[in-house]
N, CA, C and O atoms as a GROMACS GRO file, in nm:
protein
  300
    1UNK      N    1   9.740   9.128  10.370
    1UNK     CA    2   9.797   9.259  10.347
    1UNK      C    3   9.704   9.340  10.257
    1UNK      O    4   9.638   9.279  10.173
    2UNK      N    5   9.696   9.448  10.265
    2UNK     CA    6   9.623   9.548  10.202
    2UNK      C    7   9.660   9.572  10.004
    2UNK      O    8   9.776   9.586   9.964
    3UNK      N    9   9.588   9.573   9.948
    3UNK     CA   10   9.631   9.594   9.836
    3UNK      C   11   9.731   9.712   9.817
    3UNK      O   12   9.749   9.723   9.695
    4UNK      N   13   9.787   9.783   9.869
    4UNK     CA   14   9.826   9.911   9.867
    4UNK      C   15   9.989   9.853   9.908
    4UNK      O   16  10.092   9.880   9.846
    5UNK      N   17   9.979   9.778  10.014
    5UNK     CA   18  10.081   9.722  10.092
    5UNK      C   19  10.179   9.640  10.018
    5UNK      O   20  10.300   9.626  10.030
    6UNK      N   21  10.066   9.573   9.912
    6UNK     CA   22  10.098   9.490   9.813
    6UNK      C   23  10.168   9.542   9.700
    6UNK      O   24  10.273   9.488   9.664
    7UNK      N   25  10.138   9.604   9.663
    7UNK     CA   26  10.160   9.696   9.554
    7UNK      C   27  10.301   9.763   9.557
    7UNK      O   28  10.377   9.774   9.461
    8UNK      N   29  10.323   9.806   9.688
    8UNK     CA   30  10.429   9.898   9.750
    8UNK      C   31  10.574   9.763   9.779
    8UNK      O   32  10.695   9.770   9.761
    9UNK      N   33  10.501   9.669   9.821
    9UNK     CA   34  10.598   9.555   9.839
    9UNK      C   35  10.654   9.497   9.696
    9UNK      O   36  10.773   9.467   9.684
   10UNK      N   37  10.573   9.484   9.604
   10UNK     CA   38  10.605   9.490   9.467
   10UNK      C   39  10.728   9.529   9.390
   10UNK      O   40  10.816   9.463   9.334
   11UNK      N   41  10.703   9.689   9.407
   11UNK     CA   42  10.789   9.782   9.319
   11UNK      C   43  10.905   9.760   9.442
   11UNK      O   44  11.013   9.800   9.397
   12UNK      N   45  10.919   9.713   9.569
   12UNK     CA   46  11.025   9.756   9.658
   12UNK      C   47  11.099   9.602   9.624
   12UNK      O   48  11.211   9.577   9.668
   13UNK      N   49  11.024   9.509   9.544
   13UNK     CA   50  11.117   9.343   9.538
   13UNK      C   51  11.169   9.396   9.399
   13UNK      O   52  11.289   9.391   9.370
   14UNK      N   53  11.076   9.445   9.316
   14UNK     CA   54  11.161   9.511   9.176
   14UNK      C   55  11.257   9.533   9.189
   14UNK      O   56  11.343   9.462   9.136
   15UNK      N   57  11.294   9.653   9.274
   15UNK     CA   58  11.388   9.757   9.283
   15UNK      C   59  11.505   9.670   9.348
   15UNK      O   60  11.608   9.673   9.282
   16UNK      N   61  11.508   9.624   9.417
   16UNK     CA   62  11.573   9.539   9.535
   16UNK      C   63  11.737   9.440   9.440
   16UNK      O   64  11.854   9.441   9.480
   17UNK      N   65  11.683   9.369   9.315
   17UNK     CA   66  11.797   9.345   9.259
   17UNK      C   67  11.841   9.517   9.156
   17UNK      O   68  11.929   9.508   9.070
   18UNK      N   69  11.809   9.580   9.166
   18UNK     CA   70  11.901   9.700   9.084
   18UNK      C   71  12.004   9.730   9.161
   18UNK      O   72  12.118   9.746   9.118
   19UNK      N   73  11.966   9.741   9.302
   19UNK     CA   74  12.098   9.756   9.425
   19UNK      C   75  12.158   9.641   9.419
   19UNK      O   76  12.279   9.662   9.423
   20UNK      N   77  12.138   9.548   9.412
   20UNK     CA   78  12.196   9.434   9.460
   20UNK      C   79  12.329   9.400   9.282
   20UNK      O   80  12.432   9.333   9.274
   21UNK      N   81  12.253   9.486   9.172
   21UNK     CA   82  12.364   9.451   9.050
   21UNK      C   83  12.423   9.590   9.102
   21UNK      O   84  12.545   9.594   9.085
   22UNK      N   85  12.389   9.668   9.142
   22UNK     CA   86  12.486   9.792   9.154
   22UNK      C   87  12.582   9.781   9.246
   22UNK      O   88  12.683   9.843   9.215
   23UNK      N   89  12.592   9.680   9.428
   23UNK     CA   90  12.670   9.658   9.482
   23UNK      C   91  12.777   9.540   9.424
   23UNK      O   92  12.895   9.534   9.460
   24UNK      N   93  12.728   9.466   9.347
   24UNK     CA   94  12.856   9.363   9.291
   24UNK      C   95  12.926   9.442   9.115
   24UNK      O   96  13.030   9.413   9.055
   25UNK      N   97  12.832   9.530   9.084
   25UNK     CA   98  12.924   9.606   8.962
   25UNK      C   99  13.036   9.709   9.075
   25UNK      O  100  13.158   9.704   9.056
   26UNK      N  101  12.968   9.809   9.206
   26UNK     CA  102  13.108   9.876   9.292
   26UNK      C  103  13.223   9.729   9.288
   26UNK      O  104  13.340   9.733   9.249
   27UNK      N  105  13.154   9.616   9.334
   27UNK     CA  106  13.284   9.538   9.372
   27UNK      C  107  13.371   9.480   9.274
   27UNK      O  108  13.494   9.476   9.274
   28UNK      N  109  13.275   9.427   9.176
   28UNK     CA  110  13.400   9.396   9.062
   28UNK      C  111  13.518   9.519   9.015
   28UNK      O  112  13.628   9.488   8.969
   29UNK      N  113  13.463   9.694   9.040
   29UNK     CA  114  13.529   9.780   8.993
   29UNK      C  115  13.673   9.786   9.118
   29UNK      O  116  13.780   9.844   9.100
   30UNK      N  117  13.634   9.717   9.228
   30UNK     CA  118  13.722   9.728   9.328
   30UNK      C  119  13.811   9.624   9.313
   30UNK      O  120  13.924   9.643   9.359
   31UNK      N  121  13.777   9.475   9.240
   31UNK     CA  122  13.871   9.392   9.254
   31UNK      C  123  13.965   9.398   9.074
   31UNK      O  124  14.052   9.320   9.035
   32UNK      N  125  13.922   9.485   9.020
   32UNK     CA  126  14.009   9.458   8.845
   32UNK      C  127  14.037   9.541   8.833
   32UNK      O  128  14.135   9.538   8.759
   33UNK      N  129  13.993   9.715   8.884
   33UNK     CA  130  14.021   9.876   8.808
   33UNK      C  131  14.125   9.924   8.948
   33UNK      O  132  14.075   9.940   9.059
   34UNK      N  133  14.255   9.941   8.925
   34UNK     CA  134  14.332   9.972   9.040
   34UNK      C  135  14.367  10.115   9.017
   34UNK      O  136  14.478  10.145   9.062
   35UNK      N  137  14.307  10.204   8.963
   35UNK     CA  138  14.277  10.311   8.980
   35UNK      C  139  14.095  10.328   9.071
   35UNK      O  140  14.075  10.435   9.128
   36UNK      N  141  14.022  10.258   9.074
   36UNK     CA  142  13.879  10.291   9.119
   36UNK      C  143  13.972  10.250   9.304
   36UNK      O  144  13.927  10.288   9.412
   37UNK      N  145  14.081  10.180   9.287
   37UNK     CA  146  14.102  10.170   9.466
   37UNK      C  147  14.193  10.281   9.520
   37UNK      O  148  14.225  10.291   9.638
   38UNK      N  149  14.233  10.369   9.412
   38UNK     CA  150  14.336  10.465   9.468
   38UNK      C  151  14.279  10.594   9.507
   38UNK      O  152  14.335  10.680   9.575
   39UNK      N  153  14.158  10.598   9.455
   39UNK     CA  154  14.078  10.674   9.502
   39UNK      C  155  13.991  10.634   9.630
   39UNK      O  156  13.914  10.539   9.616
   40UNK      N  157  13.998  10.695   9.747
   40UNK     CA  158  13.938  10.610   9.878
   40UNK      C  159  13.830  10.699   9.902
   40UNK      O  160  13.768  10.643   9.993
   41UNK      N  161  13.772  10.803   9.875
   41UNK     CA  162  13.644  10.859   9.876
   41UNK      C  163  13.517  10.802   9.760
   41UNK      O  164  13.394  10.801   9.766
   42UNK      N  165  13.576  10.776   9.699
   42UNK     CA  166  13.485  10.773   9.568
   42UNK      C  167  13.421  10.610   9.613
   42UNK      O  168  13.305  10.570   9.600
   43UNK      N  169  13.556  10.525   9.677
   43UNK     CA  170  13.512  10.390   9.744
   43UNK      C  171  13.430  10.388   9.832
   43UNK      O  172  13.330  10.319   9.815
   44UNK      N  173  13.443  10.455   9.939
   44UNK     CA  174  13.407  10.481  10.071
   44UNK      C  175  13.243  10.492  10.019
   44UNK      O  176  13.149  10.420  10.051
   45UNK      N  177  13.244  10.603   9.932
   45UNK     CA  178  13.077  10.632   9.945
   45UNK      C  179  13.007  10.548   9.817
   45UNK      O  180  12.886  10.544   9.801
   46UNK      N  181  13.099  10.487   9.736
   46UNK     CA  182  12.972  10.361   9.675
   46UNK      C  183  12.950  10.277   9.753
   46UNK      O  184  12.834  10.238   9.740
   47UNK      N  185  13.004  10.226   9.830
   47UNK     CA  186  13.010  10.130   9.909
   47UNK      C  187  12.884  10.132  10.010
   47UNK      O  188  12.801  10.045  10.035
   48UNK      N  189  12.899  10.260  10.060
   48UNK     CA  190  12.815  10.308  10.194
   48UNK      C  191  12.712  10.345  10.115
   48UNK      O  192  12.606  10.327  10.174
   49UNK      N  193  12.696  10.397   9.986
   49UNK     CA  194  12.511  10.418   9.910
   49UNK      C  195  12.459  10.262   9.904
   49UNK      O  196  12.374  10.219   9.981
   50UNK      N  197  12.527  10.177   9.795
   50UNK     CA  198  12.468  10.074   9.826
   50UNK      C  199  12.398   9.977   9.958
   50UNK      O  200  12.285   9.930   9.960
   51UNK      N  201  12.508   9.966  10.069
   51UNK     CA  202  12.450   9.934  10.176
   51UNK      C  203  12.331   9.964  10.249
   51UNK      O  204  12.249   9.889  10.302
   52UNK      N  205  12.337  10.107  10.240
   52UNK     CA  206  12.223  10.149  10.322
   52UNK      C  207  12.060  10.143  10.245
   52UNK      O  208  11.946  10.114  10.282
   53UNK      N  209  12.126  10.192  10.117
   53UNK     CA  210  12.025  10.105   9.970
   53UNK      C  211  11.913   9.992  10.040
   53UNK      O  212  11.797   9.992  10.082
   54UNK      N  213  12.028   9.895  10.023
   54UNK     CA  214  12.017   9.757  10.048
   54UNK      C  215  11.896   9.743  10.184
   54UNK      O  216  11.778   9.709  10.173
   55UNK      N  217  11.969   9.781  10.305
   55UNK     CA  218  11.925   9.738  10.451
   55UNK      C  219  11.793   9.825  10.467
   55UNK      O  220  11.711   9.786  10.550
   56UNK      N  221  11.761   9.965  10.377
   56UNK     CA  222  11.680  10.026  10.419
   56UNK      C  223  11.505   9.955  10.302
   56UNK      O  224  11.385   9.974  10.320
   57UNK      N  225  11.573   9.883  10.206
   57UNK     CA  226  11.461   9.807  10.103
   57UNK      C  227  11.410   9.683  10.187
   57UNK      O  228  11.292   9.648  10.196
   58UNK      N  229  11.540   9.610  10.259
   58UNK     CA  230  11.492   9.514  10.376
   58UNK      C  231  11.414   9.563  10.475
   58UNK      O  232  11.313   9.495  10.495
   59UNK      N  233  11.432   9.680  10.561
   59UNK     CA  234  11.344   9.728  10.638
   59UNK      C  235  11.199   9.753  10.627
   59UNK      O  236  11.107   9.729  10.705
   60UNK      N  237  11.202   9.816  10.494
   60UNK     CA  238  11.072   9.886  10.445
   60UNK      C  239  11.003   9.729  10.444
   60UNK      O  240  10.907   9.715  10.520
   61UNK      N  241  11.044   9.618  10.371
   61UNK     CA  242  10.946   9.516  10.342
   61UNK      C  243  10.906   9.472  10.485
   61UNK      O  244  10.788   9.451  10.514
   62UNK      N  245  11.011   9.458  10.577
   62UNK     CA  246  10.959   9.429  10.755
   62UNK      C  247  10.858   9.527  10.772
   62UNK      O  248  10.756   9.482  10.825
   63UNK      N  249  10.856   9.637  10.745
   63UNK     CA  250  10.798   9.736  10.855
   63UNK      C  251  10.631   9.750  10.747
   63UNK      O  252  10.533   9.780  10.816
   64UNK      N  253  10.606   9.733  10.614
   64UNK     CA  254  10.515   9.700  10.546
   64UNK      C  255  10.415   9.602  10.589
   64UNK      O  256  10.292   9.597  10.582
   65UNK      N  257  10.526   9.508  10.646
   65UNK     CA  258  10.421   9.324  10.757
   65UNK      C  259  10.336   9.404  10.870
   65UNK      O  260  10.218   9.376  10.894
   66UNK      N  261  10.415   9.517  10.944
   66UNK     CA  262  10.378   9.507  11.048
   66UNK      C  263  10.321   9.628  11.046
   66UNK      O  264  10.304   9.669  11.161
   67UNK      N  265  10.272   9.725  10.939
   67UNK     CA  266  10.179   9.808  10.973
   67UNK      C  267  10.104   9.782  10.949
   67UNK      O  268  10.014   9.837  11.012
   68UNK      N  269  10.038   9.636  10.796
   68UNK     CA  270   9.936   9.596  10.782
   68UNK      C  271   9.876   9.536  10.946
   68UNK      O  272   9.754   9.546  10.959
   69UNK      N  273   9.941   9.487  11.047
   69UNK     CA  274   9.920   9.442  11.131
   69UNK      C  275   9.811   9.550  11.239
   69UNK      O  276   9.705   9.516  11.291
   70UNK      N  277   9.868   9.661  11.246
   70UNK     CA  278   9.808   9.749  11.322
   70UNK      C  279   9.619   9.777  11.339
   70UNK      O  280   9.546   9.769  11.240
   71UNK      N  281   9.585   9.797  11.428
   71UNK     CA  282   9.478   9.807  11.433
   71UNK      C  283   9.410   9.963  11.417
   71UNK      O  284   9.312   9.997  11.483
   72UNK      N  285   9.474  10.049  11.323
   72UNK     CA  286   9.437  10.190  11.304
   72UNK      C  287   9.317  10.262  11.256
   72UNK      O  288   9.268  10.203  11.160
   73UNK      N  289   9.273  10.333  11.278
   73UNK     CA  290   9.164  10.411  11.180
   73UNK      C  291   9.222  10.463  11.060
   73UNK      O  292   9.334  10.507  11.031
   74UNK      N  293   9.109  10.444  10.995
   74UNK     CA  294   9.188  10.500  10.838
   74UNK      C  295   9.212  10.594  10.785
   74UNK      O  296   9.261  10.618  10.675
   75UNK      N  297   9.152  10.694  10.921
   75UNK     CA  298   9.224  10.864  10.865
   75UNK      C  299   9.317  10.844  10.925
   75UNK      O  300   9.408  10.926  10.927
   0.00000   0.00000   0.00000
């Protein structure tokens, strides 16, 4: 992999548990604060930031493998 690739894969494994304490702090607030469940918008969209958080930090590290892979010019 390219040093650049490397680098970028780095800060994206850093980052990767901050979502991952931010989706189990939404859930503990969902299973003990029964006011955070009476509100169903405020649920709806922590729920849905984290996820996509999540799946789109997994993607980036897939799609990082496979552009080092490419055979491109470098402009």
């Amino acid at each position: 992999m390219s040093p650049e690739s490397l680098r970028t894969a780095g800060i994206l494994l850093i980052v990767l548990p901050t979502v991952i304490f931010g989706g189990v702090s939404v859930l503990t607030l969902l299973i003990r604060d029964p006011r955070y469940r009476q509100n169903p918008l405020r649920q709806q969209l922590s729920r849905a930031g984290h996820a996509h958080a999540g799946v789109l930090l997994i993607l980036s590290l897939v799609a990082l493998f496979y552009v080092d892979q490419t055979d491109l010019a470098p402009a």
